[in-house]
N, CA, C and O atoms as CSV, one atom per row, in Angstrom:
chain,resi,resn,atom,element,x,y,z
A,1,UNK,N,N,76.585,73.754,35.003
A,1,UNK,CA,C,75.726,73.792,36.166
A,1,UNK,C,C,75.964,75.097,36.932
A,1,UNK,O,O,77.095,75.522,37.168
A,2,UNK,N,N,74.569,75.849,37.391
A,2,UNK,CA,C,75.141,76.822,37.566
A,2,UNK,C,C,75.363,77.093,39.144
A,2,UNK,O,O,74.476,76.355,39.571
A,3,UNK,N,N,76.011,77.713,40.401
A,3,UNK,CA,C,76.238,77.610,41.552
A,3,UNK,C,C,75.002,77.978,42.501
A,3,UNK,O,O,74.415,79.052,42.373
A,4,UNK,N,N,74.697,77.176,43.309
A,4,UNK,CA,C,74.211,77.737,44.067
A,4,UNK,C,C,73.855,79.057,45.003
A,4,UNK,O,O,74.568,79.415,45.941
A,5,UNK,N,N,72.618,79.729,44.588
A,5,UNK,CA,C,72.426,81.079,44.509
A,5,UNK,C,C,72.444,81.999,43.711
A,5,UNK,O,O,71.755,83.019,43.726
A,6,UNK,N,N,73.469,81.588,42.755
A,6,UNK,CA,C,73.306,82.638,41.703
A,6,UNK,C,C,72.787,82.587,40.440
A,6,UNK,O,O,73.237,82.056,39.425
A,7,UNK,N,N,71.378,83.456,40.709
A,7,UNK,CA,C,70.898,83.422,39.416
A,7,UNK,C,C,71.437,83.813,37.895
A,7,UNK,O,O,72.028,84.866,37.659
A,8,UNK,N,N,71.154,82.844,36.942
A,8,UNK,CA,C,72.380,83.233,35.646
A,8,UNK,C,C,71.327,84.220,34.866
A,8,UNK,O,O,70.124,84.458,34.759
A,9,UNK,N,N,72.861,84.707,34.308
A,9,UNK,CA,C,71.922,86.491,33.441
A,9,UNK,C,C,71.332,86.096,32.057
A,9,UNK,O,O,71.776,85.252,31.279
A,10,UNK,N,N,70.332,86.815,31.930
A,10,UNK,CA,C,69.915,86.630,30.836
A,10,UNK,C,C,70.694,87.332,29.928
A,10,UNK,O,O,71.131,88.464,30.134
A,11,UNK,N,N,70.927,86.474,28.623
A,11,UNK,CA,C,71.637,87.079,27.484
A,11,UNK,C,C,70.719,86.837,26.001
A,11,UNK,O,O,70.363,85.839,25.374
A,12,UNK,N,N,70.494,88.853,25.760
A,12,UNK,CA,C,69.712,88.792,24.499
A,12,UNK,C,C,71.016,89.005,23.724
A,12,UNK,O,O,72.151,89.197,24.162
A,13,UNK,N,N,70.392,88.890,21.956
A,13,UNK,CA,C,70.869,88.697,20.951
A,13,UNK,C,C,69.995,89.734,20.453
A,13,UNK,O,O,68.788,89.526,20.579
A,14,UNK,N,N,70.457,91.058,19.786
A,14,UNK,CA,C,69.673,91.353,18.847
A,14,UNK,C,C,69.820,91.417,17.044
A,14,UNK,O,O,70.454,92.272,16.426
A,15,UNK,N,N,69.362,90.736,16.691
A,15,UNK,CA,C,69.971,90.835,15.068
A,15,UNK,C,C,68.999,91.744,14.264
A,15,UNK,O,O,69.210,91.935,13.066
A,16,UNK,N,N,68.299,92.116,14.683
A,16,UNK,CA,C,67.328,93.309,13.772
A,16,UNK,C,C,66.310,94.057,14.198
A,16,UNK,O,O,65.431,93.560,14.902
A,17,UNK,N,N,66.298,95.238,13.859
A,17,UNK,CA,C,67.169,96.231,13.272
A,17,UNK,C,C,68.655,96.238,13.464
A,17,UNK,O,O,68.980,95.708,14.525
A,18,UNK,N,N,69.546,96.641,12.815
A,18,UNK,CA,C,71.158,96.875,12.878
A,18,UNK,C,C,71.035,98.144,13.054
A,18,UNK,O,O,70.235,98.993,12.661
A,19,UNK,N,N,72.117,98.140,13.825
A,19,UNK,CA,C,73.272,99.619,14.134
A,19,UNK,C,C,72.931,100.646,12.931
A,19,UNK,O,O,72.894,100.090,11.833
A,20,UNK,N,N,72.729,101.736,12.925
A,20,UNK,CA,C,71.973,102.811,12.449
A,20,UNK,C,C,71.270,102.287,11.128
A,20,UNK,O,O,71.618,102.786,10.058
A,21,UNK,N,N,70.065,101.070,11.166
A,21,UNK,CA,C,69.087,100.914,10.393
A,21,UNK,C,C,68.390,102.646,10.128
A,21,UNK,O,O,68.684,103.666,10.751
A,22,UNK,N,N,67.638,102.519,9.257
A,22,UNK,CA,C,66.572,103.943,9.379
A,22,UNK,C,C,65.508,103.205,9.840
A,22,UNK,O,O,65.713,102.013,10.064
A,23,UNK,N,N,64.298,103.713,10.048
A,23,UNK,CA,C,63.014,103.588,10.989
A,23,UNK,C,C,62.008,104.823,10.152
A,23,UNK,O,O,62.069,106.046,10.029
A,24,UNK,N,N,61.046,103.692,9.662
A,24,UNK,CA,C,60.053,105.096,9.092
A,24,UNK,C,C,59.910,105.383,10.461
A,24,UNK,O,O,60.047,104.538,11.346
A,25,UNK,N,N,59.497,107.172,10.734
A,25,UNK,CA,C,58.464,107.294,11.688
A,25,UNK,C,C,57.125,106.856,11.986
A,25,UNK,O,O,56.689,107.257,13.066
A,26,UNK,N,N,56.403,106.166,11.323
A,26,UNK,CA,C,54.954,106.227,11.330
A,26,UNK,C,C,54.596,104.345,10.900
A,26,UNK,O,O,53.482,103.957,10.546
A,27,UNK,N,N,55.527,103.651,11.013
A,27,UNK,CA,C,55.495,102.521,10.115
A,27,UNK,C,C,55.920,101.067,11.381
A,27,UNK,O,O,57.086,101.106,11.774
A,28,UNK,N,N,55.246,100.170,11.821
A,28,UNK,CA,C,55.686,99.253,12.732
A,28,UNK,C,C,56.853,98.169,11.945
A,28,UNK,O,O,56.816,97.748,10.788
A,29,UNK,N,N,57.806,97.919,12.950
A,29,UNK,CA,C,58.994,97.196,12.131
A,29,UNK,C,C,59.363,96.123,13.360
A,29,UNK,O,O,58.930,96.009,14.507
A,30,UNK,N,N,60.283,95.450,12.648
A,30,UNK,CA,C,59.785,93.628,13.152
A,30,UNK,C,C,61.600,93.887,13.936
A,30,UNK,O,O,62.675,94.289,13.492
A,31,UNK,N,N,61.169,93.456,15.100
A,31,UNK,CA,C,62.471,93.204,15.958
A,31,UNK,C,C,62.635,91.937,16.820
A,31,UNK,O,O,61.940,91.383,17.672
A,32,UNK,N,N,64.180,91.636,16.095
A,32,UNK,CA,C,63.968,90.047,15.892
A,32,UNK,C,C,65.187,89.661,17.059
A,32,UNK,O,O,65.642,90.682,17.575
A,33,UNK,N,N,65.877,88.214,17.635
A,33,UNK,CA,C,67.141,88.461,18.004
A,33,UNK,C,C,66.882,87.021,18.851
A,33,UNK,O,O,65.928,86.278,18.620
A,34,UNK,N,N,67.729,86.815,19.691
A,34,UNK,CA,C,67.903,85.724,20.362
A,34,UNK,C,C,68.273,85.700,21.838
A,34,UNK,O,O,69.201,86.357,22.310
A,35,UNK,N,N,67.421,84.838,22.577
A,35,UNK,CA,C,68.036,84.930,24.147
A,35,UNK,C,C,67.846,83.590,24.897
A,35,UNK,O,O,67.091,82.717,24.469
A,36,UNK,N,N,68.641,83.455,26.156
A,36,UNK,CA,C,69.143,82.512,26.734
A,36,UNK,C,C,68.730,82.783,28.368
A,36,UNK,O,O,69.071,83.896,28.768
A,37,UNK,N,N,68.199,82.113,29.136
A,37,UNK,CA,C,68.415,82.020,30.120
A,37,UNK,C,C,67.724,83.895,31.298
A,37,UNK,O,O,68.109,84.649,32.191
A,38,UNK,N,N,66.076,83.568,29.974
A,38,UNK,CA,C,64.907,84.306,30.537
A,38,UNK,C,C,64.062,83.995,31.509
A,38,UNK,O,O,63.380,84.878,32.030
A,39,UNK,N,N,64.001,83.017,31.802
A,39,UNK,CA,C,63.308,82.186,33.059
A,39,UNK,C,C,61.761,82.710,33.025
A,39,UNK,O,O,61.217,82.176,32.058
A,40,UNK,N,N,61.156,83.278,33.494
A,40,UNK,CA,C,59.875,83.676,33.928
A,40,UNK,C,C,59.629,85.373,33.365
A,40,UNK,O,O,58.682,86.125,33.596
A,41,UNK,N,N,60.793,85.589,32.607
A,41,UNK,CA,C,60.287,86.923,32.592
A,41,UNK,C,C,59.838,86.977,30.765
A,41,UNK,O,O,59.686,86.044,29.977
A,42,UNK,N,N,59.728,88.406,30.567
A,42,UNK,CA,C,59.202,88.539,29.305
A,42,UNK,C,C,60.134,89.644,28.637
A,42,UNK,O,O,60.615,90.572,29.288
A,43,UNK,N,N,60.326,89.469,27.384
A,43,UNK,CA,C,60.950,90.956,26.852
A,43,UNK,C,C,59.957,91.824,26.244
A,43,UNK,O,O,58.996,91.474,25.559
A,44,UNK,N,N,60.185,92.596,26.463
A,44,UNK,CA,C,59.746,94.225,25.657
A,44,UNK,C,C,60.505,94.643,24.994
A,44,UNK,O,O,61.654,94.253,24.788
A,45,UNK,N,N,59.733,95.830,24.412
A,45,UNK,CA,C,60.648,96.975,23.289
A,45,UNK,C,C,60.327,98.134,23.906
A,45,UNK,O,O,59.176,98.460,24.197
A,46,UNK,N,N,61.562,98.940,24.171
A,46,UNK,CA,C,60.984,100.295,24.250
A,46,UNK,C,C,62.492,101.479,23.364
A,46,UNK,O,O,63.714,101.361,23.273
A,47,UNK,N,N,61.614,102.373,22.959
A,47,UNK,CA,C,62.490,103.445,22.573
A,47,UNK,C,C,62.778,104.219,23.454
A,47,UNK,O,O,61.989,104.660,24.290
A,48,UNK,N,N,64.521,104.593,23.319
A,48,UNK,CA,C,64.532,105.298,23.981
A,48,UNK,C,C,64.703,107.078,22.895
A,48,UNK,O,O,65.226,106.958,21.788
A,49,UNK,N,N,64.414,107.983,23.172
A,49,UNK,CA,C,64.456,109.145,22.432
A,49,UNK,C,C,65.763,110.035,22.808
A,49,UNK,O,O,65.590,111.023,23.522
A,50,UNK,N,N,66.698,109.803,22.477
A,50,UNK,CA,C,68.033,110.617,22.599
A,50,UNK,C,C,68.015,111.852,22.653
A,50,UNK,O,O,68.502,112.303,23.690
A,51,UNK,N,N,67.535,112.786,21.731
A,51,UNK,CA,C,67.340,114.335,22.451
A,51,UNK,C,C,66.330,114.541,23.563
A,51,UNK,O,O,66.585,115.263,24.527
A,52,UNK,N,N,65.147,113.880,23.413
A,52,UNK,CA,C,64.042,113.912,24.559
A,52,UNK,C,C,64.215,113.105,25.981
A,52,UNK,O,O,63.425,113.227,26.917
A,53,UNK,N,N,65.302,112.316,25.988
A,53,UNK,CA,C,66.022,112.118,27.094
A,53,UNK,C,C,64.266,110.923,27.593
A,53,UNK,O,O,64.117,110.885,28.815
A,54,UNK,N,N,63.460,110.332,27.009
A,54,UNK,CA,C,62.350,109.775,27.237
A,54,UNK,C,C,62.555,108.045,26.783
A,54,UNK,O,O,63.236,107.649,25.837
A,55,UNK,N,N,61.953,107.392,27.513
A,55,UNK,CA,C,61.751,106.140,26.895
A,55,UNK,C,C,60.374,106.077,26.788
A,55,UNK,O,O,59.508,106.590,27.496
A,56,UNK,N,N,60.259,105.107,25.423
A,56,UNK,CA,C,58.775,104.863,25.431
A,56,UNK,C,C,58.396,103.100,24.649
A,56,UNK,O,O,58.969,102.452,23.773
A,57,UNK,N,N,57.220,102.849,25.465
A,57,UNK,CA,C,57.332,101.268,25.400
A,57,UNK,C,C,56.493,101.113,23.840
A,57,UNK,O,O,55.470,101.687,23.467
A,58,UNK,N,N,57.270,100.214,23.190
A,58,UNK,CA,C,56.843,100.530,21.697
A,58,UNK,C,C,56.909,99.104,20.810
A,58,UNK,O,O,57.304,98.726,19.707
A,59,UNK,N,N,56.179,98.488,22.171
A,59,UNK,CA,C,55.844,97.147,21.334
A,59,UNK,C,C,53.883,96.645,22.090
A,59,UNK,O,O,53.350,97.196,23.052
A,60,UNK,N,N,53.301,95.544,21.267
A,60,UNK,CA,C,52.190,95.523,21.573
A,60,UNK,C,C,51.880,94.278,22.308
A,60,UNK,O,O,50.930,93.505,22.193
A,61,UNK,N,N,52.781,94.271,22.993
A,61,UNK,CA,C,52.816,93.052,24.424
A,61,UNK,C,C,53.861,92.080,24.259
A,61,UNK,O,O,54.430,92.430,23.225
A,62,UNK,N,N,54.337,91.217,24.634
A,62,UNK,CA,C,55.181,90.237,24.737
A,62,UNK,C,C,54.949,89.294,23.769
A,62,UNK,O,O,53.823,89.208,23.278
A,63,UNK,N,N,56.092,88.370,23.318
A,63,UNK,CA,C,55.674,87.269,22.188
A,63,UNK,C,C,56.152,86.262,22.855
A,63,UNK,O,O,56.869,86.354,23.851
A,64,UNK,N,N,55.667,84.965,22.181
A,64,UNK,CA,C,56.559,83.921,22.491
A,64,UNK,C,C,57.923,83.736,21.814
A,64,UNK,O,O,58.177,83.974,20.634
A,65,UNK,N,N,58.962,83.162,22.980
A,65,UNK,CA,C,59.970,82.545,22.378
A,65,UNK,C,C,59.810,81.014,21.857
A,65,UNK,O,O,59.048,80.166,22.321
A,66,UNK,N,N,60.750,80.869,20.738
A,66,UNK,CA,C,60.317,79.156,20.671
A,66,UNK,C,C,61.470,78.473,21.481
A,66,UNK,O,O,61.920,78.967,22.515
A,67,UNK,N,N,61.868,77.418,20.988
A,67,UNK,CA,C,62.968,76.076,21.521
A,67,UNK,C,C,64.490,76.283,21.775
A,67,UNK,O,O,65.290,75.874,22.617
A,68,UNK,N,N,64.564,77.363,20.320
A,68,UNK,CA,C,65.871,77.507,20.326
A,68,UNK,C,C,66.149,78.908,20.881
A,68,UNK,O,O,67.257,79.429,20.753
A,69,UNK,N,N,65.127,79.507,21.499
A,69,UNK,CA,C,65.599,80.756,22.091
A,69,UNK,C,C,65.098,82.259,21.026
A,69,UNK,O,O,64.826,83.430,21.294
A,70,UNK,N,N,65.154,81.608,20.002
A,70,UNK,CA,C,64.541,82.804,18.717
A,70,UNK,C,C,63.293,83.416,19.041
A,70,UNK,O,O,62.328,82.712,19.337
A,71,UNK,N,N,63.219,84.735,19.012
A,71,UNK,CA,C,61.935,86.203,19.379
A,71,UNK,C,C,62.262,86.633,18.126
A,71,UNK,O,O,63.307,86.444,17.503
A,72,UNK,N,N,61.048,87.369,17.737
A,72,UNK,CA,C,60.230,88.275,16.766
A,72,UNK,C,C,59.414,89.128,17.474
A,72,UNK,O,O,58.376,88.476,17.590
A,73,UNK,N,N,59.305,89.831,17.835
A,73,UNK,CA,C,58.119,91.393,18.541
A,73,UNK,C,C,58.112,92.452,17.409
A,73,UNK,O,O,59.048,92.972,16.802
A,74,UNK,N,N,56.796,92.610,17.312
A,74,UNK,CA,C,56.180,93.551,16.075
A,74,UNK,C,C,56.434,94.739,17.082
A,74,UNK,O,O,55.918,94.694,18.198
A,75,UNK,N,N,57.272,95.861,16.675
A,75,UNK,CA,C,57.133,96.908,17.573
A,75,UNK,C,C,56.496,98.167,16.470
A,75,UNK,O,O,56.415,98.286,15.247
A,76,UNK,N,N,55.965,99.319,18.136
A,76,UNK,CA,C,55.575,100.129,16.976
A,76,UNK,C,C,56.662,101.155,16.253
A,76,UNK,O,O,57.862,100.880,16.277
A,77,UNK,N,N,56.162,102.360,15.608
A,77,UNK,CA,C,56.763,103.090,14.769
A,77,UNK,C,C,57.564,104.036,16.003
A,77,UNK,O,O,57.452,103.947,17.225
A,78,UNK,N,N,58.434,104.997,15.145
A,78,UNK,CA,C,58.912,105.999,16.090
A,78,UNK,C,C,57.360,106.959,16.522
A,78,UNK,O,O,57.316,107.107,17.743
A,79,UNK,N,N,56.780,107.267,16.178
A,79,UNK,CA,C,55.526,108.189,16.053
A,79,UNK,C,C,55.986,109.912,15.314
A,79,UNK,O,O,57.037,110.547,15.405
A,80,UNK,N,N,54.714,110.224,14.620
A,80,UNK,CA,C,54.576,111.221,14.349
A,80,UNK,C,C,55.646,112.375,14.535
A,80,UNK,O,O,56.298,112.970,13.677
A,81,UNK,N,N,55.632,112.516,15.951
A,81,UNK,CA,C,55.868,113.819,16.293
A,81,UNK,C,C,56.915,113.683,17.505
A,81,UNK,O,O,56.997,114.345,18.539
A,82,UNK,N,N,57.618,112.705,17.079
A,82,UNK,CA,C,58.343,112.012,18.142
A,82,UNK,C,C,60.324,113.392,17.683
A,82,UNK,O,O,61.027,113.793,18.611
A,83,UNK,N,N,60.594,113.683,16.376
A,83,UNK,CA,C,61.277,113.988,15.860
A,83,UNK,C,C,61.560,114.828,14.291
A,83,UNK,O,O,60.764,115.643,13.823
A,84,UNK,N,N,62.628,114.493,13.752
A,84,UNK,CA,C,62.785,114.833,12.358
A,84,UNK,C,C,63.549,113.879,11.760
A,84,UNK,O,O,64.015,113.102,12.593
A,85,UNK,N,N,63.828,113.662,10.742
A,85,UNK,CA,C,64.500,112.580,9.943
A,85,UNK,C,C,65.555,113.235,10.551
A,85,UNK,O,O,65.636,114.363,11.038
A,86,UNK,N,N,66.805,111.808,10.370
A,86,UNK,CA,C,68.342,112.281,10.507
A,86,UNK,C,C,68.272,112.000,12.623
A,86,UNK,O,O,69.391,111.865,13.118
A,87,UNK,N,N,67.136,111.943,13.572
A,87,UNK,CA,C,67.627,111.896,14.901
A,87,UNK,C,C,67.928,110.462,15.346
A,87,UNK,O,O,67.477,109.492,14.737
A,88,UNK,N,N,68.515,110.387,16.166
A,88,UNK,CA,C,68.461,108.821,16.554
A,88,UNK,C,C,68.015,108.463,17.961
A,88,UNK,O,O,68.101,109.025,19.053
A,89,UNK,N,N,67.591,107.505,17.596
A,89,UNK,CA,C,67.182,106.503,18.952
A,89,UNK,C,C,67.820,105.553,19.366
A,89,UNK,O,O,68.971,105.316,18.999
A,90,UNK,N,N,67.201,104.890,20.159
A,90,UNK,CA,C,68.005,103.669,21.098
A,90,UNK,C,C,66.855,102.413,20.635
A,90,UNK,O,O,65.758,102.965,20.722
A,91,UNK,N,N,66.703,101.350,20.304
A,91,UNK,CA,C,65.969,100.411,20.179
A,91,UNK,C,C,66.335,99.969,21.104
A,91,UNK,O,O,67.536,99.701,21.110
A,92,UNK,N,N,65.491,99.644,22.419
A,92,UNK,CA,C,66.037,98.492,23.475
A,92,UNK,C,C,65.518,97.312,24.048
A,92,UNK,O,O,64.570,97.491,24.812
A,93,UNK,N,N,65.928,96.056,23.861
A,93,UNK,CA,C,65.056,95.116,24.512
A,93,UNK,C,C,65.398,94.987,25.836
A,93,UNK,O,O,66.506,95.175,26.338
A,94,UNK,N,N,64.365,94.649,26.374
A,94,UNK,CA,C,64.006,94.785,28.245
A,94,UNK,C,C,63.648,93.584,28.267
A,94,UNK,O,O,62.858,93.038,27.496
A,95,UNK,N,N,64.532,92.870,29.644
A,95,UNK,CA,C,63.749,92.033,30.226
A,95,UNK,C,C,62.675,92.346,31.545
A,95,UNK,O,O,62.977,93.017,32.533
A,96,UNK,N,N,61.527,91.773,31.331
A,96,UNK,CA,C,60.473,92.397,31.986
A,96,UNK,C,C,60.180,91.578,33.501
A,96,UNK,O,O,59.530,90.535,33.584
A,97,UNK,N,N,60.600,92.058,34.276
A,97,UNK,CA,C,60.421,90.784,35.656
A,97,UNK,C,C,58.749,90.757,35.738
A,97,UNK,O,O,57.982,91.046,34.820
A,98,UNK,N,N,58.387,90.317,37.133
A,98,UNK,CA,C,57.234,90.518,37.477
A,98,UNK,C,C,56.275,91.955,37.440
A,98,UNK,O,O,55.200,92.221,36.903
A,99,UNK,N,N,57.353,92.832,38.401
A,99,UNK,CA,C,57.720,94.287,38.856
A,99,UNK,C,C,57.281,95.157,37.391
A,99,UNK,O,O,56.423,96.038,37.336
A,100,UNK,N,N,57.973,94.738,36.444
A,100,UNK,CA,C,57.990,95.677,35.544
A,100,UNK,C,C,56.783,95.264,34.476
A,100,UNK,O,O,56.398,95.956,33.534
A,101,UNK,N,N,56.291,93.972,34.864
A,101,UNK,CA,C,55.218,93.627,34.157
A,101,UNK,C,C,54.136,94.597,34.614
A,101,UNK,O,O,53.784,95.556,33.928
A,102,UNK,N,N,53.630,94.302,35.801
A,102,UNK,CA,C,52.560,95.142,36.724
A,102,UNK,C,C,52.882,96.559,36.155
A,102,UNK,O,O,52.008,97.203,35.576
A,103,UNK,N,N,53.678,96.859,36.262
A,103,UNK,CA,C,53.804,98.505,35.594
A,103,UNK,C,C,53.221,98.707,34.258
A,103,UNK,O,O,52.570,99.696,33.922
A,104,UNK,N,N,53.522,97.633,33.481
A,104,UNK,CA,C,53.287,97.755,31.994
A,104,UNK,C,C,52.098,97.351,31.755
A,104,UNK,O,O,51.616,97.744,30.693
A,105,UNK,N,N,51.384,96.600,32.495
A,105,UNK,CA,C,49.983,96.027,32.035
A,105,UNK,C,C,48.815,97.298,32.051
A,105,UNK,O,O,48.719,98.324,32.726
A,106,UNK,N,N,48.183,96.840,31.222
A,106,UNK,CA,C,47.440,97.712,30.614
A,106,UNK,C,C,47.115,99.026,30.045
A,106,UNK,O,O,46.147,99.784,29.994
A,107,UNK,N,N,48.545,98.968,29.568
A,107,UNK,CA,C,49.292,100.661,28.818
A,107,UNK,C,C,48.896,100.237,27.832
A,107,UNK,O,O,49.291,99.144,27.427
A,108,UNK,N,N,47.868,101.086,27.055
A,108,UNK,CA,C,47.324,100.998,25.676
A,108,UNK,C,C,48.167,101.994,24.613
A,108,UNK,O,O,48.198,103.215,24.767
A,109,UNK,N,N,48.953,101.183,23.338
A,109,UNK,CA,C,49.408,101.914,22.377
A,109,UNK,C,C,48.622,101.973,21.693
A,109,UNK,O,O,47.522,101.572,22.075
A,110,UNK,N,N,48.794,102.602,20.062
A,110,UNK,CA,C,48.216,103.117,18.861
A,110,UNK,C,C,47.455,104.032,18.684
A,110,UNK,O,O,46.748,104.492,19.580
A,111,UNK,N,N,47.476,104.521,17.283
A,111,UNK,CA,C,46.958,105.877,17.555
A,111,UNK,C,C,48.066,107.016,17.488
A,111,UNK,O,O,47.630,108.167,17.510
A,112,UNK,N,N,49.666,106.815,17.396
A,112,UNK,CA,C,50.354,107.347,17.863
A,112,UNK,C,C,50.277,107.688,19.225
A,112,UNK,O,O,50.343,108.846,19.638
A,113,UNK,N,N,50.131,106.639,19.960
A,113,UNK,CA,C,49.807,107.281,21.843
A,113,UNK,C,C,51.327,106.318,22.093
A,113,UNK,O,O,51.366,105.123,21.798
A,114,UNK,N,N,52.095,106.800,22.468
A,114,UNK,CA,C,53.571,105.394,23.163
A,114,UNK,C,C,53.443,105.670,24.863
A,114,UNK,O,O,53.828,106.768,25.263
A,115,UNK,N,N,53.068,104.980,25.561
A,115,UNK,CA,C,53.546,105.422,26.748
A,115,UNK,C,C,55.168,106.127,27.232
A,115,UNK,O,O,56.228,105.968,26.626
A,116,UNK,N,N,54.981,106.784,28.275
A,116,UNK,CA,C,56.461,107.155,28.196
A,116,UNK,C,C,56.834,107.246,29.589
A,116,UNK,O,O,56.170,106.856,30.550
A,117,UNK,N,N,58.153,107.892,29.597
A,117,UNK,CA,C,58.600,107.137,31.035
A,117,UNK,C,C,60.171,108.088,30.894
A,117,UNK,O,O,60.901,108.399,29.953
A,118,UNK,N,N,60.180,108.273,32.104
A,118,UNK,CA,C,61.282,109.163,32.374
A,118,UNK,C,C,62.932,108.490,32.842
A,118,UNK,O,O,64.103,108.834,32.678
A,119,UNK,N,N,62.289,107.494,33.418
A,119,UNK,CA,C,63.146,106.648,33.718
A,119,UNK,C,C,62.544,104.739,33.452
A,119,UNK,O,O,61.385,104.434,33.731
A,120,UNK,N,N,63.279,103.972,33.049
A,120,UNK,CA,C,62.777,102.519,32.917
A,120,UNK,C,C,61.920,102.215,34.422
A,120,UNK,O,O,62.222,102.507,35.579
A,121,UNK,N,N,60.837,101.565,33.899
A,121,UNK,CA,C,60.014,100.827,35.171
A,121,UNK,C,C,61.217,99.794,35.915
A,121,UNK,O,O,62.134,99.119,35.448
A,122,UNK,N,N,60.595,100.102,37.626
A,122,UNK,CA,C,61.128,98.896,38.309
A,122,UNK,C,C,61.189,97.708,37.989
A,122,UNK,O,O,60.059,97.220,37.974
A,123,UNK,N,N,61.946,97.024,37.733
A,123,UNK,CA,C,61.661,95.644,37.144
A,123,UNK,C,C,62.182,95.311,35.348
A,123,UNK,O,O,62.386,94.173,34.925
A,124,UNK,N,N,62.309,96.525,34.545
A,124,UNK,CA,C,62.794,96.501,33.169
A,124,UNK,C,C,64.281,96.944,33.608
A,124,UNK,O,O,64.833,97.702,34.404
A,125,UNK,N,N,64.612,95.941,32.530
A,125,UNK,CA,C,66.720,95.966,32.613
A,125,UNK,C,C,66.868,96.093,31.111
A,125,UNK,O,O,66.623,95.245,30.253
A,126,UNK,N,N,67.247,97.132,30.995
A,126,UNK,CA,C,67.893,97.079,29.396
A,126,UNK,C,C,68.679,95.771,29.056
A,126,UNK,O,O,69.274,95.557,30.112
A,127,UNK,N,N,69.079,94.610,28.047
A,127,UNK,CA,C,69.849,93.494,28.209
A,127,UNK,C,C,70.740,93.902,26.263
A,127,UNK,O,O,71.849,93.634,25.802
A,128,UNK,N,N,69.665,94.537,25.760
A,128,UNK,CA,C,71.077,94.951,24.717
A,128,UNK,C,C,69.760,96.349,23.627
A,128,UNK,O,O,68.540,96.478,23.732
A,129,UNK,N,N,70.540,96.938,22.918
A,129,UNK,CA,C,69.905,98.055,21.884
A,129,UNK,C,C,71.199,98.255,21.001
A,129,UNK,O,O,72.394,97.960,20.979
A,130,UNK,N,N,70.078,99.048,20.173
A,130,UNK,CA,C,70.585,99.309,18.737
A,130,UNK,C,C,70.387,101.065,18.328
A,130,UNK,O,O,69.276,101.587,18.411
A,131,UNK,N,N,71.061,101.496,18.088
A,131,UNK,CA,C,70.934,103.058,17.396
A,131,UNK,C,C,70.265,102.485,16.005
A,131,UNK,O,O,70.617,101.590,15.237
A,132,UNK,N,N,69.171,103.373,16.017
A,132,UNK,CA,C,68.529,103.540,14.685
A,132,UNK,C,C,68.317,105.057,14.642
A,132,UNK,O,O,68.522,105.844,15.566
A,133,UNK,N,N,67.850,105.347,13.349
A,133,UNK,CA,C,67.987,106.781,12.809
A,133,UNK,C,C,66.405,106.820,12.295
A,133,UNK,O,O,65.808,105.870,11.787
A,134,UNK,N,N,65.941,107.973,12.517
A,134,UNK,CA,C,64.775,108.087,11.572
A,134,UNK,C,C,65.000,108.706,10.212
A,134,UNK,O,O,65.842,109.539,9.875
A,135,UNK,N,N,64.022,108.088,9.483
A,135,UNK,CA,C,64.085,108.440,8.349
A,135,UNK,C,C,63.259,107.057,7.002
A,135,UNK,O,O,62.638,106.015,7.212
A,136,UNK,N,N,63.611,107.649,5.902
A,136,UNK,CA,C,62.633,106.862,4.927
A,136,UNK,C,C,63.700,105.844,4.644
A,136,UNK,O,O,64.878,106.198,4.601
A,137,UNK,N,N,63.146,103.903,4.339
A,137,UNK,CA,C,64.033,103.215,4.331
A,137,UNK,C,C,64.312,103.641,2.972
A,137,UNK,O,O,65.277,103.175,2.366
């Protein structure tokens, strides 16, 4: 039971991609994992770009969780022109409050278009990521 006032943290699980998976550039890949104690909010995907010091939101809206807490989000590719084989990124799931929803609604991907962002929207909390590498699986 949890105390009065304090809201309990959400805890993701990510089991896929792993710790320096490769990532075609150009290719959408399935990011999977587990969480507890999301209440009203939603997760996202966003990359973050390690030399470009950029995040970019790189999934195509929110999914459902089921019963036991288990997510799947189709995210997109690194893009085009995002890098070179061999750089790495940050895969990160966000929990998305209200705040950071309103920010995110109606940011259109594909096409290679990722929105981007210099700093995470008000309202997105990184809750766990993964280094991936680009390159051919």
């Amino acid at each position: 039971m949890k105390a009065p006032g304090h809201a309990q943290v959400t805890a993701v699980e990510l089991t896929r991609p792993a710790d320096g998976d490769l990532i075609d550039e150009d290719r959408d890949f399935t990011v999977e994992g587990t969480v507890r104690n999301l209440g009203d909010a939603d997760l996202r995907v966003f990359i973050y770009a390690v030399e470009r010091r950029r995040f970019y939101l790189a999934d195509y809206g929110p999914e459902d969780i089921d019963g036991n807490g288990r997510w799947s989000i189709q995210s997109t590719g690194i893009g085009y022109e995002f890098g070179d084989d061999g750089d790495a990124y940050q895969v990160q799931i966000v929990r998305a409050d209200d705040t950071c929803r309103g920010r995110l609604r109606g940011l259109e991907l594909g096409d290679d278009h990722y929105p981007e962002f210099s700093v995470l929207p008000d309202g997105c909390q990184v809750r766990t990521q993964v280094r991936v590498i680009e390159g051919e699986e």
